[in-house]
LUMLUMDREN-59093 format. One record per residue: x, y, z of N, C-alpha, C, CB in turn. Coordinates in steps of 0.001 Angstrom, whole numbers, plus 500000, padded with zeros to 6 digits. Glycine has a CB too. Example, Ala and Ser with C-alpha at 12.3 -4.5 7.8 and 13.67 -1.06 7.14 Angstrom:
REM LUMLUMDREN-59093
513190494310507800512300495500507800513200496700507800511308495527509046 512850497750507080513670498940507140512900500030507870514084499402505725 
***
This chain:
REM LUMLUMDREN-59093
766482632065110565766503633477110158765461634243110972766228633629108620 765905635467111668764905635806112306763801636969111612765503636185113503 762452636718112479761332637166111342761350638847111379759562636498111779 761308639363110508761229641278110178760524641701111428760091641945108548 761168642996111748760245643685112466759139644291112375760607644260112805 757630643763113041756255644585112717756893645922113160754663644095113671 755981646658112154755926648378111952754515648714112827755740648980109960 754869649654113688753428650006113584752810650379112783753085650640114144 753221651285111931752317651182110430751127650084109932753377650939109341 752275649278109780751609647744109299750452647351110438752986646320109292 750931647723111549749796647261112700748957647891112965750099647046113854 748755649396112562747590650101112462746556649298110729748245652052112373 747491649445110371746981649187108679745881647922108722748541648627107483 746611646966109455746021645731109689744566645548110289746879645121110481 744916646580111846743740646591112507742709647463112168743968646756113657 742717647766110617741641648400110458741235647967109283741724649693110582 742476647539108014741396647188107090741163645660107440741804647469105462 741790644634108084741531643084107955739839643683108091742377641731109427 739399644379109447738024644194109580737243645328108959737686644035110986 737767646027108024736733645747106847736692645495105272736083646647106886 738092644518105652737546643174104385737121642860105081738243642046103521 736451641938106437735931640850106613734301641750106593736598639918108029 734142642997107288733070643780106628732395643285104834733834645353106606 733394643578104201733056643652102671732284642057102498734711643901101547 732994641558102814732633639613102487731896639714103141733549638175102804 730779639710104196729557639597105111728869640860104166729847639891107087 728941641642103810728024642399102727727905641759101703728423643648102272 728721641110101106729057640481099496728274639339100022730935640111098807 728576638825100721727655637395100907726179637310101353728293636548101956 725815638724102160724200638803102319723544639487101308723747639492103568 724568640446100265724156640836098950723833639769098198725085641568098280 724687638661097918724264637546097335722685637221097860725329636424097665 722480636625098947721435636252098967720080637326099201721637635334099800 720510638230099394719367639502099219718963639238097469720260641493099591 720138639714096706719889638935095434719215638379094741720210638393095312 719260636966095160719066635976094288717479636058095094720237634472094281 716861636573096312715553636323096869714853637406095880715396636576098647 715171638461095548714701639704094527714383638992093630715680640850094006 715557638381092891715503637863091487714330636523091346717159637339091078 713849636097092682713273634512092747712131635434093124713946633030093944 711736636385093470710635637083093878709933637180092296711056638609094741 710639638066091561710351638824090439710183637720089301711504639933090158 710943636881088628710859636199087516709424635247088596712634635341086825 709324634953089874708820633217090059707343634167089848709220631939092052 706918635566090067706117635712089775705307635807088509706190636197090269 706487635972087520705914635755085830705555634583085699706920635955084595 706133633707086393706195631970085733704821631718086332707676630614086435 704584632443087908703052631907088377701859632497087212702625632650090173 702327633980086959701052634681086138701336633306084623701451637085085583 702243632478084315702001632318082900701017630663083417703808632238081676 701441629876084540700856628831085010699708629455085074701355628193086156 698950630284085609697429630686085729696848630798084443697189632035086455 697577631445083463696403631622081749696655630763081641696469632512080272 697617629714081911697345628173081162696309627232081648698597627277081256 695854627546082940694832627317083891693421627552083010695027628365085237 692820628816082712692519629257081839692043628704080612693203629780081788 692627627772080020692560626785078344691956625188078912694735626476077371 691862625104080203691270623797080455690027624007080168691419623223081771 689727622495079262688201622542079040687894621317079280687652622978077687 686432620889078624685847619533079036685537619158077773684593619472080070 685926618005077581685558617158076074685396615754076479686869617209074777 683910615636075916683342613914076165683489613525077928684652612541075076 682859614420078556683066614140079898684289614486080593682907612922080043 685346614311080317686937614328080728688063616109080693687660613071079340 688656616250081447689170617538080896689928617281079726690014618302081861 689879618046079215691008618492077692691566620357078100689586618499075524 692768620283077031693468621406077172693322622147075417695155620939077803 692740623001075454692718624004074101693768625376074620690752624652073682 694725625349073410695693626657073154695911626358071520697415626672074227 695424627619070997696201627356069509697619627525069951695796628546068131 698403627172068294699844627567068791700649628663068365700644626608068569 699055629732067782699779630792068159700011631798069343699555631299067452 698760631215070431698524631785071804700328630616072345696299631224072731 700157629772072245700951629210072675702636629724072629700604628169072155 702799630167071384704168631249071092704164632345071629704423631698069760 703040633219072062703224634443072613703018634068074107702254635566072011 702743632999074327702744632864076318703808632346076399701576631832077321 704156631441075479705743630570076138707022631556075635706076628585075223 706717632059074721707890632998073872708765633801075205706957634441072599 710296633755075495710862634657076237712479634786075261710878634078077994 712791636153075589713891636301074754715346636002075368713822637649074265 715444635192077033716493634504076787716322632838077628717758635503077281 715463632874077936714968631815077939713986630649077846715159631872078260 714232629524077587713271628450077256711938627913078036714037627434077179 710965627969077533710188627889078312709247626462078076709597629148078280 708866625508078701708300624378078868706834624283079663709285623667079466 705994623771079085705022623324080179704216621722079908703813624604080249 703539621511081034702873619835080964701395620306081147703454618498082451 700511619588081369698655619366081401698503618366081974697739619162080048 698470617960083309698420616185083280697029616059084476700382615186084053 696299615188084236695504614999084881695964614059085904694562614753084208 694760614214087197695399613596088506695576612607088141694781613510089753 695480611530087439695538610088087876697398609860086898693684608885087097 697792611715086879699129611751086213699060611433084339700088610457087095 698550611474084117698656611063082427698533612694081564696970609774081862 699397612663081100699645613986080017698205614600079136700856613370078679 697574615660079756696453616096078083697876617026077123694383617856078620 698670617760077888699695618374076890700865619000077507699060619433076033 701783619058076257702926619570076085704123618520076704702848620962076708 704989618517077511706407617707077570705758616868078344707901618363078184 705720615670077891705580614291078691706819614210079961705813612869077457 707926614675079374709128614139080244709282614919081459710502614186079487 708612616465080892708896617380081719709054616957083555707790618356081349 709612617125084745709898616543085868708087617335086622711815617095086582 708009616365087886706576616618088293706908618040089584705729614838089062 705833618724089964705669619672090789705348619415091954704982620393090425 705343619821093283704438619553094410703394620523094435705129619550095712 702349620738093670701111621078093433700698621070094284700464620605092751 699711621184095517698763620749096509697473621950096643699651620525097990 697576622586096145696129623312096346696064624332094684696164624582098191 695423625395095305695123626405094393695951627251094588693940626928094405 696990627483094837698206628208094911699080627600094233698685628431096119 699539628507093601701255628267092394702271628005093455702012630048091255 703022626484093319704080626174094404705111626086093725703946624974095255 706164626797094220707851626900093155708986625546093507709014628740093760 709719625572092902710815624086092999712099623952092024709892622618092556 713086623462092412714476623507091337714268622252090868716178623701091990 714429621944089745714626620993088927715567621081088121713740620760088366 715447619832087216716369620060086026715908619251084386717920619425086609 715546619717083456714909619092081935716518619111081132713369620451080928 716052618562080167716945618522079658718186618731079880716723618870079112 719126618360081268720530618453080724720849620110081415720592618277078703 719774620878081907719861621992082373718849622005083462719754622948081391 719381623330084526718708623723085487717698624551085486719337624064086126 716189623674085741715630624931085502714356625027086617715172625052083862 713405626296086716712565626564088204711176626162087358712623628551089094 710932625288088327709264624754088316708591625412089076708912623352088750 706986625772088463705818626204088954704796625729088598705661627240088847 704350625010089469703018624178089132701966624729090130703205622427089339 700221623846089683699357624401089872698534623272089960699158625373089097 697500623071090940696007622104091070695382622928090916695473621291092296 694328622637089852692889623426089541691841622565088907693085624682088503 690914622821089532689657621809089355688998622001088038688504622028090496 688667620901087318688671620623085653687154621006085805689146618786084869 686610621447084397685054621340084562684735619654083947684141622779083480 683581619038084957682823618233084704683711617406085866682579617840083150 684290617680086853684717616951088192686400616554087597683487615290088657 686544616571089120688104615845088908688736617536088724688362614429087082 690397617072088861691443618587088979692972617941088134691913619175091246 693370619326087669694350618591086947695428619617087363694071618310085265 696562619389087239697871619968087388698779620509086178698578619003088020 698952622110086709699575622334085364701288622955085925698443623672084297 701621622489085065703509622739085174704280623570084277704348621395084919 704871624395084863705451625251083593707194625429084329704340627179083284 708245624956083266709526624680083941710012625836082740710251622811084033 711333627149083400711744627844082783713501628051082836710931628772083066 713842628050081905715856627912082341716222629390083300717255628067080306 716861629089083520717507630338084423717996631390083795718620629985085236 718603631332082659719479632600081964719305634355082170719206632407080434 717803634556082186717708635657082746718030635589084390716403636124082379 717425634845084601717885634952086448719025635954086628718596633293087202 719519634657086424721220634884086701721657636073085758722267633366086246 721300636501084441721769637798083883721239638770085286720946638220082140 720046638971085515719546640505086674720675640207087963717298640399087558 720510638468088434721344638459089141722960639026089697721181637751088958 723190638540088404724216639762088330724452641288088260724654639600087581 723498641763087551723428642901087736723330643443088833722772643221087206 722257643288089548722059643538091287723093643458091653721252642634092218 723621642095091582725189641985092683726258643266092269726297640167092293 726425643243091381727398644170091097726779645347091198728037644014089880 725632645730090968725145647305091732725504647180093436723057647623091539 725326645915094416725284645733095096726837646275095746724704644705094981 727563645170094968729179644817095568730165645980095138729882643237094842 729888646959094159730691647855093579730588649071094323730404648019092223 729658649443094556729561650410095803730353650316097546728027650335096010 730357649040097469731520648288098578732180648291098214731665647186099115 732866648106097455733719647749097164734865649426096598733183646552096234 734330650111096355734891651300095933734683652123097816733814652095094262 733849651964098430733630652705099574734974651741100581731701652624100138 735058650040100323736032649589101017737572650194100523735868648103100930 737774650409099158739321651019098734739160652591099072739778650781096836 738150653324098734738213654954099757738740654965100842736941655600100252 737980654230101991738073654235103133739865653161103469736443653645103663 740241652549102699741244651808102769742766653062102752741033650638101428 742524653770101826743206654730100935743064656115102366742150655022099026 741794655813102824741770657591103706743111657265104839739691658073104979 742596655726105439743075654612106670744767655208106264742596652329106325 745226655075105249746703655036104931747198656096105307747086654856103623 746676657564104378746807658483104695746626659466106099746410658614103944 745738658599106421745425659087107995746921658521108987743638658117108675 746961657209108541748464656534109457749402657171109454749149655301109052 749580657632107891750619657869107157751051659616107730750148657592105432 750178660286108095750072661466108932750334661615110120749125661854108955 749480660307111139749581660429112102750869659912112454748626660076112580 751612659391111534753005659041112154754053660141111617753518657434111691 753717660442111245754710661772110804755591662196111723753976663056110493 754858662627113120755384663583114119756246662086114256754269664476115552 756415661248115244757062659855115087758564660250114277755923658682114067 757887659675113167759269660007112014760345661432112136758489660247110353 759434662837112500760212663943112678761087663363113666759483665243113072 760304662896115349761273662910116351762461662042115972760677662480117626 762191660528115182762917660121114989764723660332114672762253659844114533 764636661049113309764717661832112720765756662893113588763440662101112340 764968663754114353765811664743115450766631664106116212765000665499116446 766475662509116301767670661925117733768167661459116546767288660603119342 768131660666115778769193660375114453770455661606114224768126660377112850 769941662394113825770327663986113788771493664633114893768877664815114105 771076663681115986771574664671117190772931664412117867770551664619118365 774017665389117972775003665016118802775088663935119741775197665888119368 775927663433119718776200662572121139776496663186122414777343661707121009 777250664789122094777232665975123719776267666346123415778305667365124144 774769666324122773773739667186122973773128666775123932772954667394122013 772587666342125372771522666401126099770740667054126221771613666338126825 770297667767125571769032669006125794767664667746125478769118670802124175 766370668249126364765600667544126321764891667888124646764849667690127649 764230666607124371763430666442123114762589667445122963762681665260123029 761969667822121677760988668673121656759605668008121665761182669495120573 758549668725122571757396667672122798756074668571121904757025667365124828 756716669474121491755451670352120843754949669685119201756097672232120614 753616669431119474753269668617118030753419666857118120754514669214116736 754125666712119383753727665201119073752759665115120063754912663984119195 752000663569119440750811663179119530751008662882121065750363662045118501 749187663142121710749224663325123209749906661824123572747526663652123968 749436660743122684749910658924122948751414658973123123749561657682121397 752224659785122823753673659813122584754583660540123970753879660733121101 753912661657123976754430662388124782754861661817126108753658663309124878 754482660429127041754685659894128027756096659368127453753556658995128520 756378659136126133757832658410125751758213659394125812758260657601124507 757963660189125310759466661746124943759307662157126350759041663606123468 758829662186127570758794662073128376759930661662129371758032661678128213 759638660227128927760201659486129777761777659214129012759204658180130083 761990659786127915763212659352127117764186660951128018762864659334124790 763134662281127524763752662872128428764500662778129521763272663258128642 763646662134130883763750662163132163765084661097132242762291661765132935 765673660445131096766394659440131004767761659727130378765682658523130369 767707660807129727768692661859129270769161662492130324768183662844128364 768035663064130955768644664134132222769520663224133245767207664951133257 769036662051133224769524661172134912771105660648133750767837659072135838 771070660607132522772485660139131966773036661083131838772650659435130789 772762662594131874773261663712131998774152663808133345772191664622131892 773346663531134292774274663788135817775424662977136286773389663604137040 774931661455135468775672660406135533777113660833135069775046659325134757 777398661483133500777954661904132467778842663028133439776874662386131210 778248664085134155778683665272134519779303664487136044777374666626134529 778745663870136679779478662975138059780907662413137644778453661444138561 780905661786136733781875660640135646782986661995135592780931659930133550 782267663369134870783562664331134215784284664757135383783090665805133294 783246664989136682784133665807137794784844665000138485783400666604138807 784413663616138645784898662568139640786515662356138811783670660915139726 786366662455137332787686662120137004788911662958137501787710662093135665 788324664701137058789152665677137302789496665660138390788816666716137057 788168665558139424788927665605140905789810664353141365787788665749142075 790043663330140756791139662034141204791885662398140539790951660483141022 792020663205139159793580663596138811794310664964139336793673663704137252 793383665498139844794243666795140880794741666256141976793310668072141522 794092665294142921793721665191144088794800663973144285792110665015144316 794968662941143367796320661862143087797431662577142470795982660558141999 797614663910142024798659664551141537799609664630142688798286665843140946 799196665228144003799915665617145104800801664305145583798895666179146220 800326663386145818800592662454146214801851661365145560799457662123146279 801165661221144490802045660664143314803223661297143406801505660860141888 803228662610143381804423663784143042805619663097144484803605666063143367 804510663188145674805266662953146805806248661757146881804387662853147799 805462660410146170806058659479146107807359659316145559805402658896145719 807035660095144160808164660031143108809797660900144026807425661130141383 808799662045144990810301662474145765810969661958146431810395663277146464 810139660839147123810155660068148376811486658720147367808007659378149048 810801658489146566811679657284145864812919657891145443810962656563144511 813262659394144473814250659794144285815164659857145726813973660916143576 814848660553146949815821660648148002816550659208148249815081661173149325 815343658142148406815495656740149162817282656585147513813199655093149037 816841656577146518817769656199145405819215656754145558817188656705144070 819068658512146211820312658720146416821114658653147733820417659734145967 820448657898148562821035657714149646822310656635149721820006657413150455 823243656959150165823899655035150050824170654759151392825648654623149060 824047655609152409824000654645153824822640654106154165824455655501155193 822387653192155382821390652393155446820638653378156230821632650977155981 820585654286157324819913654882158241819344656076157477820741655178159446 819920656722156930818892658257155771817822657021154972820436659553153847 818384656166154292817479655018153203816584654610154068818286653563152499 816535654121155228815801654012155789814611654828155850816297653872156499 815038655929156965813640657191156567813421657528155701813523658380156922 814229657808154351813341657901153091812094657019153242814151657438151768 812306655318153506811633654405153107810483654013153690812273653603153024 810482655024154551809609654988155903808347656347155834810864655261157425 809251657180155272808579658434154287807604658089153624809407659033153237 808628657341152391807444656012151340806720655735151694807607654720150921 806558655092152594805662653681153018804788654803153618806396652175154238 804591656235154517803366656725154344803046657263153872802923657017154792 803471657421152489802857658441151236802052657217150363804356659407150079 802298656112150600801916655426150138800177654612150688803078654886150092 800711654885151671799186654808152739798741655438152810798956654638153888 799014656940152709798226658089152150797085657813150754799420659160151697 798389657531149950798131657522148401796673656029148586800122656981147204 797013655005149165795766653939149389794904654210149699795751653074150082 794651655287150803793390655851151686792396656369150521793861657259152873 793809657352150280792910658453148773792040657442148250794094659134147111 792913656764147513791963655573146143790792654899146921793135653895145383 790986654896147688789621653456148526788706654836148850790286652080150692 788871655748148921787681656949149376787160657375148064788318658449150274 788542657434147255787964657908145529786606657048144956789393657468144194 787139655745145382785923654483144723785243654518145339786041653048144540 784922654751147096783604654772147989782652656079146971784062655355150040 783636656722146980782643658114146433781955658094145013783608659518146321 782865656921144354782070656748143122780996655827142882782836656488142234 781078654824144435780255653794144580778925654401144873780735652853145595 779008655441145768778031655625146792777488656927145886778643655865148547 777539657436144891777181658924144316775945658901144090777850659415143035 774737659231144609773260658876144644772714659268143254772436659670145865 773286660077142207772851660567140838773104659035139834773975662131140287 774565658649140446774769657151139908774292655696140339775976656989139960 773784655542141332773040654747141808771562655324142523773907654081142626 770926654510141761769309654899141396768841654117142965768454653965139497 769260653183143356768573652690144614769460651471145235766988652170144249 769385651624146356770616650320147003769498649267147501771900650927148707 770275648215147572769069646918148059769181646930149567769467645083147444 768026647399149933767993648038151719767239646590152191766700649959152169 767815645773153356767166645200153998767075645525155429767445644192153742 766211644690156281766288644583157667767158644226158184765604644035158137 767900645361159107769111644872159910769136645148161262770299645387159432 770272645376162194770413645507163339771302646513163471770675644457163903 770880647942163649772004649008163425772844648870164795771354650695163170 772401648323165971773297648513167002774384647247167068772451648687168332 774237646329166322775343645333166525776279645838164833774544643294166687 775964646655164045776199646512162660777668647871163464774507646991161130 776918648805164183777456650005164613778611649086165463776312651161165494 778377648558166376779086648238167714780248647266166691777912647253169211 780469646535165792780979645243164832782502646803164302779173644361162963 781868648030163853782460648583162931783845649867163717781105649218161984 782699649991164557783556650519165902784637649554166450782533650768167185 784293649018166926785433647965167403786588647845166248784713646343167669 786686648265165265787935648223164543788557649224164576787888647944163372 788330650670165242788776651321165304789317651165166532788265652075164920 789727650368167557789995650764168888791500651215168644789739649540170054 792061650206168250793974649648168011793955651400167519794666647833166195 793585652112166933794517653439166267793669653992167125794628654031164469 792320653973167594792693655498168983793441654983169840791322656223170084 794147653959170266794585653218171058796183654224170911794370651479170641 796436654115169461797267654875169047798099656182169572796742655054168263 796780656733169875796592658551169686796060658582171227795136659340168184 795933657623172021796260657507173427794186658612173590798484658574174067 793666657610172853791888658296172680790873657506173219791292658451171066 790172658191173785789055657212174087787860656338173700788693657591174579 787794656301173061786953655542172359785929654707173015787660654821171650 784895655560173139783507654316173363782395654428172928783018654046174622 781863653236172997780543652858172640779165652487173262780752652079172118 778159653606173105777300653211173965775986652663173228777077654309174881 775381651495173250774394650829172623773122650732173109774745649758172441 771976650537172539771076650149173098770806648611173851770379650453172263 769612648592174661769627647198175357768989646326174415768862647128176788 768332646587173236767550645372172252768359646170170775765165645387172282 768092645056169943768202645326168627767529646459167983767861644308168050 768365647220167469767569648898166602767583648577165040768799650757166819 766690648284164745766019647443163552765915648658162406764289646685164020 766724648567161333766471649540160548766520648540158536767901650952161070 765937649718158050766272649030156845767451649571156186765179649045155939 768832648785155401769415649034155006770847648491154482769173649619155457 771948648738153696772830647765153302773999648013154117773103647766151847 774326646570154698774918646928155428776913647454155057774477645872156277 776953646635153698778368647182153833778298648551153612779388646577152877 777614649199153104777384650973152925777469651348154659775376651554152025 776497651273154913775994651284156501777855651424156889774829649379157247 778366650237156685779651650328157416780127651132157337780470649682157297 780423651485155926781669652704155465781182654179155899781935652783153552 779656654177156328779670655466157017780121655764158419778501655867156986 780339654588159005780163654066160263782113654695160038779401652024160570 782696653722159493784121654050159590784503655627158942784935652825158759 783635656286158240784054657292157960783957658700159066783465657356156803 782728658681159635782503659278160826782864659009161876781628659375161025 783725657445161842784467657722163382786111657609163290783913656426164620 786212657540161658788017657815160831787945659505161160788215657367158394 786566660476160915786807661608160976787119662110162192785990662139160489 786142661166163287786449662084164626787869661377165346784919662008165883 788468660437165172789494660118165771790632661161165117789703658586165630 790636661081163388791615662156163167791885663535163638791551662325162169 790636664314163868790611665683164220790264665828165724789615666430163333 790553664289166762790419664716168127792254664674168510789222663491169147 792361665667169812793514665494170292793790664349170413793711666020171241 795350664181171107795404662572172012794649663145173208797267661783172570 794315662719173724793925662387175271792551662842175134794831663222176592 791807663145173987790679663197174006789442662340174159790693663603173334 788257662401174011787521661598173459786269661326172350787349661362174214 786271660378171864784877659970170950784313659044171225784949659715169664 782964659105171211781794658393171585780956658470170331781079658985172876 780702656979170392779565656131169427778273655570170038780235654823168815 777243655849169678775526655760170578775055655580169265774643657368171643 774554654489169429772765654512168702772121654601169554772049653315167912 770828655495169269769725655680169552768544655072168937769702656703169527 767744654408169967766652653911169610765423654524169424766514653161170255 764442654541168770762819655269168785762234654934167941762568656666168687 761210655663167018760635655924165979761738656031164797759827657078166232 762411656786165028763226657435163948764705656783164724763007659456163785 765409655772164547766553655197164691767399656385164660766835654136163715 768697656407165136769868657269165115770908656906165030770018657910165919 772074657226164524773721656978165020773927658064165438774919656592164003 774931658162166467775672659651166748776851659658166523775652660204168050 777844660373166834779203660328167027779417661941167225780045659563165747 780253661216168331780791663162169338782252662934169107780436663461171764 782747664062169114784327664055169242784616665515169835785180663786167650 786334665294170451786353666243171170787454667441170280786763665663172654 787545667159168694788242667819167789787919669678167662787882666967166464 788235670235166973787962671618166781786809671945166963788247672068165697 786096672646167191784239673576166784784239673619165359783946675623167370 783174673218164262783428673656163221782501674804163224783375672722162221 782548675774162865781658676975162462780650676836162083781994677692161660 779429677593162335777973677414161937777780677710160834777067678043162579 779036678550159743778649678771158875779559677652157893778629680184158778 780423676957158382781042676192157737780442674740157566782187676255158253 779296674478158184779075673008159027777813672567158122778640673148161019 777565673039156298776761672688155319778282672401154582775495673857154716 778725673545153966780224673428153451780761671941153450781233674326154422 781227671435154848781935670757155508781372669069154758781697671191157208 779928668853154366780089667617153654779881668021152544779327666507153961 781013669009151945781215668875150335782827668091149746781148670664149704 782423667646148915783824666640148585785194667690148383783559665600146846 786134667379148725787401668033148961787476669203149760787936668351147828 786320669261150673786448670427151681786924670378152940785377670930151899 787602671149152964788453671172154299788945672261155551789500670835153847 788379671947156481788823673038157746790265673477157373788856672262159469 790545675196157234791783675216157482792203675361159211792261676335156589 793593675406158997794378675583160289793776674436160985794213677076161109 793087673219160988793335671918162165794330670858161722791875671005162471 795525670900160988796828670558161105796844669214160635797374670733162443 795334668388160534794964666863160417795238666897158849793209666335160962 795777665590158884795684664979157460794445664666157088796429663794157275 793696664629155960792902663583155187792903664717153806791098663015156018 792121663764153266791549663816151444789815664913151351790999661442150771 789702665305152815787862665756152409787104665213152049787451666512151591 787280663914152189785936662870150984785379662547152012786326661254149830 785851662010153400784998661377154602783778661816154511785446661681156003 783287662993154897782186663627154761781327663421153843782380664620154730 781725663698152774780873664045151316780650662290151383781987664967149536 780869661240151627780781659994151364779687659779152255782001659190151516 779904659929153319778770660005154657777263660518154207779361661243155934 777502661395153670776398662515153146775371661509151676777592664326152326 776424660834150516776054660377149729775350658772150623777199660469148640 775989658245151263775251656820151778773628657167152670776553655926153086 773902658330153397773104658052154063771478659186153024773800658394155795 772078659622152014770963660297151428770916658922150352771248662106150765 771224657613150022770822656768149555769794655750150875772077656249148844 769879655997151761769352654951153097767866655799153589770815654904154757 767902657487152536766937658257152898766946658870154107765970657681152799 767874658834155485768233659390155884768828660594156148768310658972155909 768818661754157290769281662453157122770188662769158173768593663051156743 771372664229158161772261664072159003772282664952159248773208663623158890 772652665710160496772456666959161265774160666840161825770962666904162626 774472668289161796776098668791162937775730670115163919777811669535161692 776101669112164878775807670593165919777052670410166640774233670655167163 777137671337167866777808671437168681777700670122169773777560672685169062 779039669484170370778602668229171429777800669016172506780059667312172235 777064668173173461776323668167174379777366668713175740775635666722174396 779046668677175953779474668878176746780130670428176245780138667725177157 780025670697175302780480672537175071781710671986174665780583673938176623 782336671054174210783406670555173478783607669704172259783913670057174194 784033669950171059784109668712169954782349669442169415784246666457170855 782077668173168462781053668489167680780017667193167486781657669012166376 779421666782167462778161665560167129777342665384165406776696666067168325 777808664399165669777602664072164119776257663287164206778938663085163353 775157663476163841773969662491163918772912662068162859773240662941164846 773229660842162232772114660183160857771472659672161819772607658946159469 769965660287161092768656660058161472768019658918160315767851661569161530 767694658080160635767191657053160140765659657612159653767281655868161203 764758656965158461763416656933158302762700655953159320763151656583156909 761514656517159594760549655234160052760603654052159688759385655334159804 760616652665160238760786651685159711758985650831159149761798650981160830 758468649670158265757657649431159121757930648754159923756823649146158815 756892648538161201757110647458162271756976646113162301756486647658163118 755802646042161688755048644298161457756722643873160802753106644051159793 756940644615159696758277643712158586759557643305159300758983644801157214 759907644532160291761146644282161031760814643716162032761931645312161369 759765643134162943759587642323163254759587641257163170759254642448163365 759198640444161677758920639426161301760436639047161145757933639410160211 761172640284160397762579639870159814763521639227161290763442641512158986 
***
C-alpha cells in the first residue's frame, strides 16, 4: 500500500514544533536538576544548623564525653511537620553516647557538616554528620538522618512552577506556529483553488498578486508553461485547418479524376484518366509529406533538436545528388560546388536534409528548362549553404512574405503546396541559423542562403 502524501503543512508543522518539544525536554530535564540542587541547598542547610545545636549538648562526665538534651529540647529540635527526624552521638572509637544505635554511619572528617544518601528504616533518607572535639580530649561524631517528604513536596512545587510556564509558552507558541502556516498557505490554497476552477480553453496567465515571494518562481514558471502549451494548442488549431483546406483541392481532384477513369469504356481515354490519377495522386503525396515536415519541424512545437557535429559539405553534396534524374528531367543544370575540407557544423542531419531538398525542390521547380541551379557551401566562421536558381525575380517586397506557409508567387505557372519555404525557415530557425534572399550574383534567378552559427572549434575538431 503506498504511504500518504507529506503536506507541506505537516512539514512546516514538524520542522518547528519537533524542535521545540525537544527544546521543552532539555528545559524539563535541567529544571529537574536546577531543582532538586535548590531543594538540597535549602533543607541540607536546616539539617546542618540542627547537627550543630546538637554539637552544643556534648559534655564531659567522669573524664569521657557524655551527651545532655532533655526531651523536651529534644522534641522541639527533632520535631518537623512532615518529616521524621533521627539522630546518633557516637564517640570515635564508634560506640553510641545517644539516640539510634542502628542509625547508618556518616563520612564526618573535620569540622564541617558533610551530606550523604542513605537509607533507615526501610526508607530513604539524607545524612548530615559532624566531628567535633569533646571536652576533656578525644572528638565525637554527631549524625542526624531526615526522610525526604518535604524535599520532594518543594520539589515539586519548583518543578511545576518551573515546567508549566514551558509548557503553556511551548502550546502558545505551538498554536501561533499553526496559525501562522495555516495563513501562510492560504495564498497556495486560493491559487489552487483558481486552476481547480479554471476552464480547460482558459490560458490566461495565473494571478501572481499576493502570492508569497517563495511561490511566485512556480506561478511563474507554470505560466511560461501555459503560454508555450498555448502556441503548441494554436499551431495544432491552424495546422489542422490549413491540411483540411489545402487536402480539399486535391482530394476533390482525385474523386474527378476516378469518376472520368469509371466512365470511360475504351482503353485509351481510361488510360489518361489514369494517368491524370496517378498525378493527382503524387500531388496529393507531396502535400502530406510537406504537411508532416511542417508539423515536425514547427519550432513553437519542438523546444530543441539533438544538434550534433557534422559535415555540411558531404551532408549537402549526398542530398543534391538526388535531385539530378528530375533536373535531368526539365533538361536543368544542376551543380554542385563544394568546399576542399569538411565544413563542420552542428546539427541534425535528417532535418539538415529536408532543407537541403526543399530549397533545391524549390529552385528546380520555378527554373526554366534549360536553365540553371547551383548548390555551394561555403566555408568560414559562419558556415553557409547557398542555392541560386535561374526562376522568376521575387520582389523585394515579397521576399519576407515568400517563407510564409501557403504563400505563393502569382503568375509563375509552377505547381507546389507553399510549404517548401515556410519548412526551410522552421528547420533552420531550429539549427539557430539564419536565411537571407537576394537577387543571384549573375542579374538572373534569386539566391537562397542559411547562414550557420559559429561553431566551437576544439569540439568539431575533436568530433
Amino acid at each position: 500500500m503506498p504511504a500518504a502524501p507529506t503536506t507541506l503543512r505537516s512539514q512546516l508543522l514538524r520542522g518547528v514544533l519537533v524542535p521545540l518539544t525537544a527544546l521543552l525536554a532539555l528545559g524539563m530535564g535541567g529544571g529537574f536538576f536546577a531543582v532538586r540542587a535548590v531543594t538540597e541547598e535549602i533543607y541540607d542547610g536546616e539539617l546542618g544548623e540542627i547537627v550543630r545545636e546538637l554539637a552544643l549538648h556534648v559534655r564531659e562526665a567522669g573524664g569521657a564525653p557524655a551527651f545532655d538534651l532533655s526531651p523536651e529540647a529534644e522534641r522541639t529540635l527533632l520535631l518537623d511537620q512532615y518529616d521524621r527526624v533521627y539522630y546518633a552521638v557516637r564517640r570515635a572509637d564508634g560506640a553510641t553516647i545517644a539516640g539510634e544505635r542502628a542509625l547508618p554511619r556518616g563520612a564526618a572528617v573535620g569540622p564541617r557538616v558533610s551530606f550523604g544518601d542513605a537509607e533507615f528504616g526501610g526508607e530513604a533518607v539524607r545524612l548530615a554528620s559532624l566531628r567535633v572535639g569533646a571536652p576533656g580530649g578525644g572528638s565525637v561524631v554527631i549524625e542526624v538522618a531526615e526522610t525526604l517528604a518535604k524535599r520532594e513536596r518543594l520539589a515539586r512545587m519548583l518543578l511545576l512552577g518551573v515546567a508549566l510556564p514551558q509548557v503553556m509558552l511551548i502550546m502558545a507558541a505551538a498554536a501561533l506556529v499553526w496559525l501562522g502556516v495555516r495563513r501562510g498557505l492560504a495564498p497556495l490554497q486560493r491559487l489552487q483553488q483558481s486552476v481547480a476552477e479554471r476552464s480547460h480553453l482558459d490560458r490566461s496567465p495565473l494571478e501572481t498578486r499576493g502570492v508569497p515571494g517563495e511561490v511566485r518562481p512556480l506561478v511563474a514558471a507554470v505560466n511560461e508553461l501555459m503560454q508555450r502549451l498555448g502556441a503548441v494548442l494554436d499551431f495544432q488549431g491552424r495546422f489542422i485547418a490549413d491540411s483540411a483546406h489545402q487536402l480539399r483541392t486535391p482530394v476533390a481532384g482525385l474523386k474527378a479524376h476516378i469518376e472520368v477513369a469509371l466512365r470511360e469504356e475504351e482503353l485509351a481515354p481510361m488510360k489518361r484518366a489514369l494517368s491524370h490519377l496517378y498525378v493527382s495522386a503524387e500531388r496529393l503525396s507531396h502535400l502530406v509529406a510537406q504537411l508532416l515536415s511542417l508539423a515536425r519541424n514547427e519550432p513553437s512545437a519542438v523546444r530543441a533538436a539533438t544538434l550534433v557535429p557534422l559535415d555540411l559539405n558531404r551532408l549537402v553534396l549526398e542530398a543534391t545528388a538526388e535531385w539530378v534524374a528530375h533536373a535531368y528531367r526539365k533538361a536543368i543544370d544542376l551543380g554542385f560546388e563544394g568546399a576542399d575540407a569538411p565544413v563542420m557544423v552542428h546539427g541534425d542531419a535528417t532535418r539538415l536534409a529536408e532543407l537541403v531538398n526543399n530549397l533545391v525542390d524549390n529552385a528546380v521547380r520555378y527554373t526554366p528548362e534549360g536553365g540553371r541551379v547551383t548548390v555551394r557551401v561555403l566555408p568560414g566562421a559562419h558556415p553557409a549553404l547557398a542555392v541560386s536558381d535561374d526562376g522568376p525575380r521575387i520582389p523585394v517586397e515579397e521576399r519576407e512574405r515568400i517563407f510564409e506557409r501557403f504563400h505563393r508567387l502569382l503568375g509563375t505557372g509552377a505547381e507546389g503546396s507553399g510549404l517548401g519555404l515556410a519548412i526551410v525557415r522552421d528547420i533552420a530557425t531550429l539549427h539557430g541559423a539564419r536565411i537571407a534572399l537576394e537577387d543571384d550574383a549573375d542579374g538572373v534567378g534569386n539566391r537562397f542562403t542559411v547562414v550557420f552559427p559559429r561553431a566551437a572549434a576544439a569540439e568539431l575538431a575533436a568530433a
